[in-house]
C-alpha positions, 0 to 999 in steps of 0.5 A, spaced: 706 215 889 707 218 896 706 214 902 703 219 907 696 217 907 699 211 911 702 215 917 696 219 918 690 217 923 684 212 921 678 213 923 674 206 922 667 206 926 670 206 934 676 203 931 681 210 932 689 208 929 695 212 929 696 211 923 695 205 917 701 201 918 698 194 922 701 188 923 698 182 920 696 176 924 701 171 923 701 166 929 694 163 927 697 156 926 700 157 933 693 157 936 688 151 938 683 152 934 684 158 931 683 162 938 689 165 940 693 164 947 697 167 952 703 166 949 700 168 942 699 175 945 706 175 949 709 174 942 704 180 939 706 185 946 714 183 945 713 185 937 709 191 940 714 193 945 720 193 940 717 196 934 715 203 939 723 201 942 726 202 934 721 208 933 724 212 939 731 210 938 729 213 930 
C-alpha cells in the first residue's frame, strides 16, 4: 500500500491542505469547558514550529 496520497494537496471545500498529515486535538481535557485557551493554542503553535524545524532539518 503506497503512501503518497498522504503527501499530496487536499481540497475540502475553502478548506486548502498541503497534504493529509494532521495532528489530532489532544489538549481537550486541558480546555474549560472544552473551548481552547491561549495557552492550548501556544502548545499547538510550539508543536507547529518543531515539526516544520524537523522537516527543514530532513
Amino acid at each position: 500500500m503506497s503512501l503518497d496520497a498522504l503527501f499530496q494537496p487536499f481540497e475540502f471545500k475553502s478548506l486548502k491542505l498541503p497534504n493529509r498529515v494532521v495532528m489530532a486535538p489532544m489538549t481537550r481535557s486541558f480546555s474549560p469547558g472544552g473551548v481552547p485557551t491561549d495557552e492550548v493554542a501556544a502548545y499547538y503553535r510550539r508543536r507547529a514550529e518543531n515539526l516544520a524545524r524537523r522537516r527543514r532539518q530532513g
